[in-house]
N, C-alpha and C positions, 0 to 999 in steps of 0.2 A: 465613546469618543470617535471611534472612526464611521459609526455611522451619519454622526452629527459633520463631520468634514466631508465625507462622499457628499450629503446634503447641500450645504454652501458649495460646494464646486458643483453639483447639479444646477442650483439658483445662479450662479457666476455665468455657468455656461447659455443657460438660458434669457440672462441676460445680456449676453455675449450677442447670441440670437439674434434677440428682438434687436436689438443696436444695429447688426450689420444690415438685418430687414431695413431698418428704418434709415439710414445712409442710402443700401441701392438706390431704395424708394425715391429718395430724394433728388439719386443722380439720374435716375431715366427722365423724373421730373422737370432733373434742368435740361436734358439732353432731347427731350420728345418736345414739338412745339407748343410753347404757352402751357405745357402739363396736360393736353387736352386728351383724351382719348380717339385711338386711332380710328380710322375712318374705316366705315363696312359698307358691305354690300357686294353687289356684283360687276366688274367690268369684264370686256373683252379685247382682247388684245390680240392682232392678227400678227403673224409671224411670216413664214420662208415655207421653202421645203424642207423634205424632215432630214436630208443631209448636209444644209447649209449651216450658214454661223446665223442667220437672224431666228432659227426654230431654237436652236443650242444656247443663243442669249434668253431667248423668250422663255425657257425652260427654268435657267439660272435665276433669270431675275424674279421668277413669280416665285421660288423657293427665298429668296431675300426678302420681298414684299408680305410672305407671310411669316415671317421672324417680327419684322415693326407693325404689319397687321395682321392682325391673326385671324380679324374679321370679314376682311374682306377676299372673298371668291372671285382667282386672275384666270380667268378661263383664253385657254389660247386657241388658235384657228391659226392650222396651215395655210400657203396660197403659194400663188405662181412667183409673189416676189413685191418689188417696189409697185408697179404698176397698179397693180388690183390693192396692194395693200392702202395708197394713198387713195382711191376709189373705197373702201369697206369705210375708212374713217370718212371722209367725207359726205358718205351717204348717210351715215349712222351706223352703221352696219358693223363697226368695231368704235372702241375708242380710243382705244393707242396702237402703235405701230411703229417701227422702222422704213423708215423708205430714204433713199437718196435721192439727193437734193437735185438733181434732174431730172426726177420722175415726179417730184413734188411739184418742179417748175413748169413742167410740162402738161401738168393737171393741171391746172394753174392758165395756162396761158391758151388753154382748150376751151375752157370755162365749164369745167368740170361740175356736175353738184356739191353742194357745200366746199366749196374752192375759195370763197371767201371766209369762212370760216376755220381755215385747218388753224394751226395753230403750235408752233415750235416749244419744245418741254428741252432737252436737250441736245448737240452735237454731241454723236457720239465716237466712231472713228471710221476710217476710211476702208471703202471698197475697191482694189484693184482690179483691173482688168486684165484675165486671165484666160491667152489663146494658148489650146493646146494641140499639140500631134503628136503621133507616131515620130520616134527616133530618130527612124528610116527616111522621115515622109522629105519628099523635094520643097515642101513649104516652107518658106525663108521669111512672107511678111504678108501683112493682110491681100494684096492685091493676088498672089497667086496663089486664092482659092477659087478664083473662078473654075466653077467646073468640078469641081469638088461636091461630095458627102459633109455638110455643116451643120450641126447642131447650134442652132440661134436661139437657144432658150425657148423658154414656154410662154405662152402667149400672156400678155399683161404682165410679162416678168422685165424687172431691171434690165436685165442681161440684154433679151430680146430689145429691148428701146436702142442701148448701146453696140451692139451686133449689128443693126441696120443703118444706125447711123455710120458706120465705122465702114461697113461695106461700100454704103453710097458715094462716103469720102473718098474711095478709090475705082468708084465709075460702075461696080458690080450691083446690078439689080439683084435682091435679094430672093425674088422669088424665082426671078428666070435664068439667071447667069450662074445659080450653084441648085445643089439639091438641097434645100435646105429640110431640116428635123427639128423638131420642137422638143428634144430633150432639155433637161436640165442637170443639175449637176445629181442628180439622186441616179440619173441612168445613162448619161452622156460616160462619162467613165469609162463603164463597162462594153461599150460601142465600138470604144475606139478603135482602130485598126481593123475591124470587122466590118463595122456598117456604118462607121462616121470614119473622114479624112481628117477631121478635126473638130473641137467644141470650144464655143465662146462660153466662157465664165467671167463674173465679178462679184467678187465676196471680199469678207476681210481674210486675213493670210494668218497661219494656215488653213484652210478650208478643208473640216473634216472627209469630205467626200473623194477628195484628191489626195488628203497628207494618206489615206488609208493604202490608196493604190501604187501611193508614190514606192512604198516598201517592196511592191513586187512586181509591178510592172514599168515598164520600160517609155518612158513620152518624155517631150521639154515644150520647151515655152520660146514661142513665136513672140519678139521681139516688137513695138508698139513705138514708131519712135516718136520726137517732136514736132516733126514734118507735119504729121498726120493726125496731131494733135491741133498744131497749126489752121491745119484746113478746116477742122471742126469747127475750132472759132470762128472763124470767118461765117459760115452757116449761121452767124447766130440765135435766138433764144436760148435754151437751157444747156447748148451747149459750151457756156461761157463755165458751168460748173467744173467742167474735166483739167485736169490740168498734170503735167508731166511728171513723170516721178520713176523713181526705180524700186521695183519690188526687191525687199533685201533678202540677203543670200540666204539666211537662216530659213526660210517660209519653207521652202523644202531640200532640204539639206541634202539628199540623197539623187535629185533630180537635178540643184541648181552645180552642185559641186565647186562652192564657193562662189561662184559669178549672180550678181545680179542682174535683174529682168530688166530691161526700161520698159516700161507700158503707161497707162494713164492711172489715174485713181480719180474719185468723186469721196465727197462727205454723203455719211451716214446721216437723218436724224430721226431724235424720237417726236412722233407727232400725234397729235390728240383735236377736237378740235376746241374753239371760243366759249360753248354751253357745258364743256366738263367744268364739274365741283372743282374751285379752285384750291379749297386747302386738301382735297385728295389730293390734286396734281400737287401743288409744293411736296405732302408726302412724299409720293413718289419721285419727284425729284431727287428729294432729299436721299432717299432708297438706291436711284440709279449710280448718284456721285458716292457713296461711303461704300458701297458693294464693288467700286470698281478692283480691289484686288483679288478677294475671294472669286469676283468673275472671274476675273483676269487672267487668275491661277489655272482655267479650263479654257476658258476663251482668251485665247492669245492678244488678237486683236480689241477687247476690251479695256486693254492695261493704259491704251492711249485716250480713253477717258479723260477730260483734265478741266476743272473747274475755272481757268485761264479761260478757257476756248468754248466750253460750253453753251455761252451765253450767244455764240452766233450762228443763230439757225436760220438764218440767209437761204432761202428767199421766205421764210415764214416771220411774223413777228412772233415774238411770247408768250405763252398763255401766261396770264393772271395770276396762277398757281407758280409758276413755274421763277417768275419774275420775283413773289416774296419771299422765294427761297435762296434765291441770288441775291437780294440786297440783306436777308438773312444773316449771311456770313460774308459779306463785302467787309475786306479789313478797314 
């Protein structure tokens, strides 16, 4: 008898089994597009430097991307930043990327190769603009670094775009009126006080490369106000992107000591171009919006993600892909 009852509870459970098998089954079925199988192959996707947040998302996300594809190979590429990155996609040279959206416009309105072709997947959150110095230093606001040790980013990086424009805003020729250094935030940091009077950053907040230094050494944050926001406008083309904001006090808690920054910030977006597979890209669409907490939980700045705002990747239209995954889940 009890061998006959171990039996029936063996069959019970194995039926048990195949039932929950065949339920999962069912729900990835409703939950993956049209039940199809996921998309393979190989893309490439250009990222940042390897201390900023666009290498540290590109890392995350390709780890999300192979959870829903497990077939498809995200191979990443470093680079100097926004600049060269909207230049890799455009050329072919990569197929997705982050760049902001005045470096996109500025491609754009150069007549960049494939510049007609880029093509917006998502917003994703913003980049502040972050001057820093020495404790000590007598720098109060952009205008008095004339004369100064300045780290303007690396050449075709975001930063560098916005560094020149910021300086010219305040009359300082960039090459002749300060020393300028083509660090970036992987070795600007470590400068400071020694061989830089200060370095221009924009990344999302906290910025590993900074939150790291923030613990033991000693700088703050030079001040970015409306004025000078103002003036950018007036230059217009892609400087219509930038717009005023306050860095909040939480970014680095140990440096801001409860006060917030006022500086500018710019949008993020993800870009691909017109000839990308378009139910890869809805995939990955799909991938970037549902992974935004797991991101989020390492990238700070990723938690502002938000399927509301997504859909405006100004100054790019939509990819294809990108579009039937928005009307996808349109309530």
């Amino acid at each position: 008898m009890p061998t006959l009852l171990s039996r029936i509870g063996r069959r019970r459970a194995l039926q048990g089994s195949v039932a929950g098998a065949v339920v999962l089954g069912l729900l990835l079925w409703w939950l993956l597009p049209l039940g199809e199988k996921p998309p393979s192959g190989t893309i490439t996707f250009s990222t940042g430097t390897r201390a900023g947040v666009y290498q540290k998302y590109g890392e995350l996300l390709r780890a999300e991307l192979h959870k829903d594809m497990p077939g498809l190979d995200v191979r990443l590429m470093t680079s100097a930043g926004s600049q060269e990155n909207v230049e890799r996609v455009g050329s072919g040279e990569a197929d997705f990327t982050i760049a902001a959206a005045d470096a996109v416009e500025t491609y754009k309105l150069a007549g960049g190769p494939g510049a007609d072709k880029l093509r917006g997947v998502t917003r994703l959150y913003d980049d502040y603009v972050q001057l820093v110095v020495p404790t000590g230093s007598d720098i109060r606001s952009v205008a008095d670094l004339r004369g100064k040790r300045v780290a303007i980013g690396l050449p075709n990086s975001g930063v560098r775009l916005i560094a020149t424009r910021l300086l010219q805003a305040v009359g300082i020729d960039p090459e002749t009126d300060i020393t300028p250094r083509a660090d970036g935030i992987d070795t600007g940091p470590g400068h400071l006080g020694d061989e830089l009077d200060a370095f221009f950053w924009s990344g999302g907040v906290p910025t590993d490369g900074l939150r790291r230094i923030a613990e033991n050494s000693a700088f703050r944050f030079v001040p970015i106000g409306d004025d000078l926001v103002t003036k950018l406008h007036e230059s217009g083309g892609a400087t219509r992107y930038y717009r005023t904001t306050n860095m909040p006090e939480s970014a680095y808690p140990t440096v801001q000591n409860g006060a917030v920054v006022p500086t500018m910030a710019v949008s993020n977006l993800l870009v691909t171009r017109a000839d990308v597979d378009p139910r890869l890209t809805e995939w990955l669409t799909r991938t970037v919006l549902d992974s935004r907490d797991g991101i989020g939980a390492h990238v700070h700045s990723a938690q502002l993600v938000d399927l509301r705002t997504a859909i405006y990747t100004d100054p790019l239209e939509l990819h294809e892909g990108a579009r039937r995954y928005y009307r996808s889940v349109k309530p």
